[in-house]
C-alpha positions in Angstrom: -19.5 3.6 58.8 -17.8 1.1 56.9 -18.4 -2.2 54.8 -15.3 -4.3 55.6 -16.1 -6.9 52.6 -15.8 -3.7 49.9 -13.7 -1.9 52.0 -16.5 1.4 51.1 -16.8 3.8 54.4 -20.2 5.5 54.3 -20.4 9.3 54.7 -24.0 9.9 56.1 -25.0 13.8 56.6 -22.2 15.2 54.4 -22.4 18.7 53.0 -21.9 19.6 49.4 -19.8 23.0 49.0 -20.2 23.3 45.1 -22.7 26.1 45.4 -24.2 28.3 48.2 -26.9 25.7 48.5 -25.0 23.8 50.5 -26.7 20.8 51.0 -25.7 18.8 53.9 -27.9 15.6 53.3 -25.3 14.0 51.4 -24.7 10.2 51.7 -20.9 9.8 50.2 -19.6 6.3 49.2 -15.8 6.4 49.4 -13.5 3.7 48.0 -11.0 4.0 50.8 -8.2 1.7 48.4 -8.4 4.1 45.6 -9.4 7.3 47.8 -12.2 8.7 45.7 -15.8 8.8 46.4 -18.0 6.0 44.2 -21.7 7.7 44.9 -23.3 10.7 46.5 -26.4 9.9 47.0 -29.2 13.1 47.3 -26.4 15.0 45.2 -27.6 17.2 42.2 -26.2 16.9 38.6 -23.4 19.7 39.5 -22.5 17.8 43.2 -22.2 14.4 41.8 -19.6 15.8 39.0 -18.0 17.7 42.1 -17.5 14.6 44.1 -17.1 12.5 41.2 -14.1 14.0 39.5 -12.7 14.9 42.4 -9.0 12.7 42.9 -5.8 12.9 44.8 -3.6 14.1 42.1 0.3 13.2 42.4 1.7 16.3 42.5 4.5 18.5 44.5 2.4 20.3 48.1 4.5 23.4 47.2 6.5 25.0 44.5 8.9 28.2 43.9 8.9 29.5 40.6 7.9 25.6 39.4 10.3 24.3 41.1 9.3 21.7 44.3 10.2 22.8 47.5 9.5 22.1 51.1 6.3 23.3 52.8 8.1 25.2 55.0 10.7 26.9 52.4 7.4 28.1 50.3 6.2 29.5 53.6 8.6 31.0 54.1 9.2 32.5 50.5 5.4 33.4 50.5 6.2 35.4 53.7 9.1 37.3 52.8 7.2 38.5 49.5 4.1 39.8 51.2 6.2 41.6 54.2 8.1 43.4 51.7 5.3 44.6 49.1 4.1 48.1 49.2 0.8 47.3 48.1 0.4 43.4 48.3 -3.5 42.0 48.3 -5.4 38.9 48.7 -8.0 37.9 46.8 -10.4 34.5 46.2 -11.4 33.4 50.2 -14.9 32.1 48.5 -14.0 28.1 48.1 -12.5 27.5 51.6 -13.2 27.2 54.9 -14.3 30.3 57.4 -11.7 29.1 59.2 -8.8 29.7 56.5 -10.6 32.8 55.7 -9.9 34.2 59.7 -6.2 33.8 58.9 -6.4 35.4 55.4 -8.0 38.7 57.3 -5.0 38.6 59.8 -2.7 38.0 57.3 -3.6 41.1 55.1 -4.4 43.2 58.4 -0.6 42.4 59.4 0.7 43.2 56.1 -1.1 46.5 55.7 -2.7 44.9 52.7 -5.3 45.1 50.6 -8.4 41.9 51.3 -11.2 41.4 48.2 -13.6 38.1 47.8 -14.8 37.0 44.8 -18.5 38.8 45.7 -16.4 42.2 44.2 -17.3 40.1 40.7 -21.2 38.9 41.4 -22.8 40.3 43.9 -20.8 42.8 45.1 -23.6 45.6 44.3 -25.9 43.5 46.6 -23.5 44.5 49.2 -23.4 48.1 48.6 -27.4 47.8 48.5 -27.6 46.2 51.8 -25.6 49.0 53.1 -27.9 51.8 51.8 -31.4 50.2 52.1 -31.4 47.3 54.2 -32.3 43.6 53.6 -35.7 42.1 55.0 -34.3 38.1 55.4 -34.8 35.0 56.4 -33.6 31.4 56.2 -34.2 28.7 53.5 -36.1 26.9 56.2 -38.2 29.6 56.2 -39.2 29.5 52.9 -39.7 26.1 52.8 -42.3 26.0 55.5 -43.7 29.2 55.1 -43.6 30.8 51.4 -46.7 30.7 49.0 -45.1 33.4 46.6 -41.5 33.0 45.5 -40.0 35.2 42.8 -36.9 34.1 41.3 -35.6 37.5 39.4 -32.4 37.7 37.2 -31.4 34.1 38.1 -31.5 30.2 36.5 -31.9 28.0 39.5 -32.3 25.0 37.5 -28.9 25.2 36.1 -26.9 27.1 38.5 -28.6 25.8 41.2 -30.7 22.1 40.8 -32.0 21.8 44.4 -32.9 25.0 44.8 -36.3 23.9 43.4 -36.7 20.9 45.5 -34.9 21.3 48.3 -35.9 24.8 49.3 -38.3 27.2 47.9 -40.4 25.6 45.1 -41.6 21.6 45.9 -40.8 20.6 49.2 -43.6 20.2 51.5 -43.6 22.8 54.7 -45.2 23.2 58.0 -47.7 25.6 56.3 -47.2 24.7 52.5 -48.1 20.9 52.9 -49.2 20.6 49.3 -45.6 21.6 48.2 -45.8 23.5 44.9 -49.7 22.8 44.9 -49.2 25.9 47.9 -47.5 28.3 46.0 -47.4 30.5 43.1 -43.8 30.7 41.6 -43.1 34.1 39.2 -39.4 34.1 37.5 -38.7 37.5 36.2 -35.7 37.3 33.0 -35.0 38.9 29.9 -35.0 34.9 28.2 -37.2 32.0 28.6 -34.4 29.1 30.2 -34.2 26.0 31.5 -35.7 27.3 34.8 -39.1 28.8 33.2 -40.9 24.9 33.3 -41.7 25.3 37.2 -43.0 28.8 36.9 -46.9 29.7 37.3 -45.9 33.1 35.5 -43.5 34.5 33.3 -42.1 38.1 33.1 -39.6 38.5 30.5 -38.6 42.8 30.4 -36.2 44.2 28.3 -32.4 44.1 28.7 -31.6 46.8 30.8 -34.8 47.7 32.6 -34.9 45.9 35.8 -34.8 49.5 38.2 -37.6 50.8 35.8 -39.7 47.7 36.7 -39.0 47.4 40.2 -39.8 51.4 40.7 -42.8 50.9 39.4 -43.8 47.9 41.1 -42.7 50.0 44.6 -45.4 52.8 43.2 -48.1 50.1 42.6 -47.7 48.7 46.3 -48.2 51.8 47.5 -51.2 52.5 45.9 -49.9 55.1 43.7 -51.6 55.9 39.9 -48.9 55.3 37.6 -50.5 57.2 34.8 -53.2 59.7 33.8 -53.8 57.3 30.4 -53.9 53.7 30.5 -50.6 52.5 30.3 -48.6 55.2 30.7 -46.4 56.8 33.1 -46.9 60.2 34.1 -44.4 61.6 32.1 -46.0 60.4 29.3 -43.7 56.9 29.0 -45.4 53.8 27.5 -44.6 51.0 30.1 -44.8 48.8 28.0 -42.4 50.0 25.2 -39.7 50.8 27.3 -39.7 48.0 29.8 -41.4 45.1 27.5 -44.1 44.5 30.3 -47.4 45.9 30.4 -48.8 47.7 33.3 -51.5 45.0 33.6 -48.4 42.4 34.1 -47.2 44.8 36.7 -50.2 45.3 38.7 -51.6 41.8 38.8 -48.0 40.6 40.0 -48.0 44.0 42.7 -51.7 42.5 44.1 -50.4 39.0 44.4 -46.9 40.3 46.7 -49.4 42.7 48.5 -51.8 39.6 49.5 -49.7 36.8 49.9 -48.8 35.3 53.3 -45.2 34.8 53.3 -43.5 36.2 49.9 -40.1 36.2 49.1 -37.8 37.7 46.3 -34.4 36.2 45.3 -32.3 37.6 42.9 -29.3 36.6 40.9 -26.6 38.0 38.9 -29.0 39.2 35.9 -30.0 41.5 38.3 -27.0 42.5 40.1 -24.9 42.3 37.1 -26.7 44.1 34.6 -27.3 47.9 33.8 -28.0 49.8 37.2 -25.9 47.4 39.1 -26.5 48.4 43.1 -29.2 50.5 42.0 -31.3 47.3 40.7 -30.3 45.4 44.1 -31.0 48.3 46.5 -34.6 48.7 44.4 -35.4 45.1 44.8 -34.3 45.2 48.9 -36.9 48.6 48.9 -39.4 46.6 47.3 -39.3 43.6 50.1 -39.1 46.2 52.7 -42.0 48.2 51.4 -44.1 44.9 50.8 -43.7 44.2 55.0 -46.8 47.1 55.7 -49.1 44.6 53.7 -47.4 41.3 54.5 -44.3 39.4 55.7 -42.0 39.4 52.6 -38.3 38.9 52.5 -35.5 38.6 49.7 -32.0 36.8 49.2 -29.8 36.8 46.7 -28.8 33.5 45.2 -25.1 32.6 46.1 -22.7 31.0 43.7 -19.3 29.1 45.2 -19.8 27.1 48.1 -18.5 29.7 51.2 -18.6 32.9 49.5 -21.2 33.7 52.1 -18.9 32.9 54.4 -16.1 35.1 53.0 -18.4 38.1 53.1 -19.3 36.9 57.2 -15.9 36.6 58.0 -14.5 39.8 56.1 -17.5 41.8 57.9 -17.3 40.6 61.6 -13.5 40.9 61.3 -13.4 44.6 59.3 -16.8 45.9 59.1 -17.1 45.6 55.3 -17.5 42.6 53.7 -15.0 42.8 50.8 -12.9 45.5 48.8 -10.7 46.1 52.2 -8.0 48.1 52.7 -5.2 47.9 55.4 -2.8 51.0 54.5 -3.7 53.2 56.9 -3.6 50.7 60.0 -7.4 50.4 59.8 -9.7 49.4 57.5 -11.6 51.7 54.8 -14.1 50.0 52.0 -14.2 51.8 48.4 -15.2 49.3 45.5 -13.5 50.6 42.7 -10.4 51.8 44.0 -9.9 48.5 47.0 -11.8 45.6 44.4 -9.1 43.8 43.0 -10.1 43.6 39.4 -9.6 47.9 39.7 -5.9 47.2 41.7 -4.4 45.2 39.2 -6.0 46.8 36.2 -4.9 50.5 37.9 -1.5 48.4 38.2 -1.6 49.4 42.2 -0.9 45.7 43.6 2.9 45.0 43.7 2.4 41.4 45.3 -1.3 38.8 45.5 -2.0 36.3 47.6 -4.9 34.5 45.9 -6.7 31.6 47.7 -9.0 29.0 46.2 -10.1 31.3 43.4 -8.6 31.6 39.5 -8.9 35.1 38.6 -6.0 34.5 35.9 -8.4 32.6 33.7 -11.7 35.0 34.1 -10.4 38.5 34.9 -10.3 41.4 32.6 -7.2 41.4 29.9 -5.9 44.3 31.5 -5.6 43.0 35.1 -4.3 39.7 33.9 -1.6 41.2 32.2 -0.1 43.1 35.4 -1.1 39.9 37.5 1.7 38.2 35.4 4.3 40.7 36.3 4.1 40.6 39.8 4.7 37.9 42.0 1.7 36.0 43.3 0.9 33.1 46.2 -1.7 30.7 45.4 -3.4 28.3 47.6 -5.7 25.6 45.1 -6.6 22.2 44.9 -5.6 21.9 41.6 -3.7 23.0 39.2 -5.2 26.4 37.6 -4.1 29.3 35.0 -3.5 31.2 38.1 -0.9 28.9 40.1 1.1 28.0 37.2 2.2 32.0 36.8 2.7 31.6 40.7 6.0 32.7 42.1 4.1 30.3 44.9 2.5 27.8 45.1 0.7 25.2 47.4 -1.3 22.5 46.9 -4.1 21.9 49.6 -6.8 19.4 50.2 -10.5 20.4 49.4 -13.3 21.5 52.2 -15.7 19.1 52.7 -14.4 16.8 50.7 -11.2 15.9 53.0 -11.1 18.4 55.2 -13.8 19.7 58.1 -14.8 23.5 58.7 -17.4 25.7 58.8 -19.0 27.3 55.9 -22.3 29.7 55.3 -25.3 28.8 53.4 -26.4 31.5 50.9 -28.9 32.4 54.0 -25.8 32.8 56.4 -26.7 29.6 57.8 -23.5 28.1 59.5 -22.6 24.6 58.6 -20.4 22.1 59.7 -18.4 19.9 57.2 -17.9 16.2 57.7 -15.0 15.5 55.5 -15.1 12.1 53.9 -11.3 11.1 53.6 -8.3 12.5 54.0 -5.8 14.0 52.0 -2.1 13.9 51.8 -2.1 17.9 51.0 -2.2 20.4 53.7 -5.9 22.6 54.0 -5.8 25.9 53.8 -6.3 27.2 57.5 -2.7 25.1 58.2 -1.2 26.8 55.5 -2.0 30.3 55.9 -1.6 30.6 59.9 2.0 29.3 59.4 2.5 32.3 57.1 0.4 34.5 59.1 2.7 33.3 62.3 5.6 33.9 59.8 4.6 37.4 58.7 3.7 38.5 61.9 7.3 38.2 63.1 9.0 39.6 60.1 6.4 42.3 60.3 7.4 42.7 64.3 11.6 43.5 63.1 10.8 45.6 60.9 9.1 47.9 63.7 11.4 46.6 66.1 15.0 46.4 64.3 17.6 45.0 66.9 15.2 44.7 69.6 13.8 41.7 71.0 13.6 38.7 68.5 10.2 37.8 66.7 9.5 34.8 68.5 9.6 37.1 71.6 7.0 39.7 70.5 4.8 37.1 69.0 4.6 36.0 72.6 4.0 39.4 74.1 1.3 40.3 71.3 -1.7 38.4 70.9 -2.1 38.0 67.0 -5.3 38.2 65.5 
């Protein structure tokens, strides 16, 4: 819809990708003459900067070396260096479309290469846990309508997430939570008091470092097991509350309320996930929900940070079977974190070649893996410029998902959305850019099994690509 006077087109039901909230109840105003958006309306504090600041910037679509080029001469540039690395990877996937993210698996799959998302970084032990113990879920919606307990552990929703709170789990009025937060009892579990400890009914704040201790001994409570032949202590003789920081009185009351509740549910951030014990503390927390379902319905979610990074780990799993650290070598994939995540191939100096897609991992990653990142050649895909594209060998300028171009995208509770774009940009997306290198590489890929045969646009035809 749009205001001819003021020459505004309204956006109505428009979907926010800055975090893995992704709200899609915005109403965007776009000043169509100066292409940039005026208000978002329903946006948070972190979406209205994200739709605020973000402009067309006059800049080249592509670039070799720094130098502008041709879309198609980067393309194929981008191509010829991933056919001929021994060990080239991609990396990033978690800002862009599920869409783009398809062709980025077919791409590495072609390549024999090496495919990571930017979960390896956050909650990548959450996806080791999921494997070994199994996750009890649910949708936001769920929550929202049903929850009377909610446990926020290792996280800061009110910073890192500002709707989170009233759009999902804390205030909002559900079918059987009319009241909103008058209906539930809200526990956050963190080593420091922050910004998000003002909703809270109670506050748990453990020791650094002692999350698995807590959430073992919670699993014993809810089972009805004595902790300790004297008060407060396990029974090998540990004080509870010296070496966690919480007392065993803290730990039952919270154990009775999860055990009675009607619909509980646990999400967890990166202080959990992030912290000493890693997929240890994620796989105890995932036990816990699943132990708490003889008493009750209970379920727990971790809290997602970049917009599709849910997505990346969907994508990546329905196309491979794992949902990141994959590797290609062998003609089929295999999934070893440590040895396949990409912060471990370019610290180990394995990666000869990176295709890095809406991520910056120059500006964040380890010293070490920066270094050999500079030495090798590397293919970004951004909306901007970053650290990352301007030691590029490669690279292109795209437009941004959601913002100007459509899509799909998961919700931290592998919700699918659909994005409504609210103008257009004069920069490629990503899906157009990487299936003309994927159709690029395939061919290259095809001569080098095939030398002298047929050509490469002939055995494109005959083989269905990925």
């Amino acid at each position: 819809m749009a205001n001819e006077n003021e020459n505004i087109k309204i956006v109505k039901d428009a979907t926010c990708t800055f975090c893995g909230c992704v709200c899609d109840d915005m109403e965007l105003h776009v000043d169509l003459d100066e292409k940039r958006i005026t208000k978002a309306k329903n946006a948070c504090v972190l979406g209205r900067a994200w739709f605020a600041e973000h402009t067309i910037e006059d800049a080249p679509a592509a670039m070799i070396d720094g130098k502008e080029v041709t879309i198609e001469e980067a393309i194929e540039e981008a191509a010829q260096t991933l056919v001929k690395a021994k060990f080239p990877i991609t990396y990033g996937l978690s800002d862009t479309t599920s869409e783009a993210q398809r062709e980025a698996v077919a791409i590495t799959d072609y390549i024999k290469g090496n495919i990571d998302t930017t979960t390896s970084v956050c909650h990548g032990p959450s996806g080791l846990a999921f494997q070994g113990v199994g996750e009890s879920t649910s949708t936001l919606g769920e929550v929202k309508n049903r929850a009377d307990l909610v446990i926020y552990w290792g996280g800061n929703p009110a910073e890192s997430h500002p709707r989170h709170f009233g759009r999902y789990a804390v205030t909002p009025k559900g079918m059987f939570t009319p009241n909103g937060k008058k209906d539930r009892t809200v526990v956050l579990v963190d080593v420091r008091k922050t910004k998000s400890a003002g909703v809270a009914d109670i506050l748990i704040r453990p020791k650094p470092g002692k999350d698995f201790e807590i959430l073992w001994a919670l699993r014993a409570l809810v089972k009805g097991n004595k902790l300790s032949a004297n008060e407060g202590e396990w029974f090998w003789g540990v004080n509870i509350e010296e070496e966690t920081g919480v007392s065993l009185e803290t730990l039952t009351d919270l154990a009775e309320r999860m055990k009675n509740c009607r619909f509980g549910v646990l999400f967890f951030g990166m202080g959990l996930t992030m912290t000493r014990g890693r997929h240890f503390n994620s796989g105890a927390l995932l036990a816990l929900a699943t132990d708490l379902n003889k008493y009750t319905h209970f379920v727990a979610k971790p809290v997602r940070g970049h917009g599709n990074v849910t997505g990346a780990d969907n994508v990546v799993a329905w196309q491979t079977g794992y949902p990141f650290g994959v590797n290609f070598s062998r003609g089929y994939p295999r999934f070893n974190p440590g040895e396949f995540t990409t912060v471990d191939t370019l610290s180990n100096g394995d990666a000869d070649a990176a295709l890095i897609i809406a991520s910056d991992p120059g500006s964040n990653f380890p010293k070490k893996a920066i270094d050999h990142l500079k030495n090798i050649p590397v293919i970004t895909l951004d909306t901007k410029s970053t650290v990352t594209s301007k030691l590029s060998h490669v690279a292109f300028k795209t437009a941004t998902y959601g913002i100007n171009t459509g899509g799909t995208v998961y919700r931290m509770d592998d919700v699918s959305i659909t994005l409504r774009p609210a103008f257009e940009s004069p920069f490629p997306d990503d899906e157009t850019i990487l299936k003309k290198i994927k159709k690029r590489v395939h061919e290259l890929t095809l001569k080098k099994i095939h030398p002298g045969g047929a050509s490469g646009e002939a055995k494109v035809a005959a083989v269905n690509p990925l």
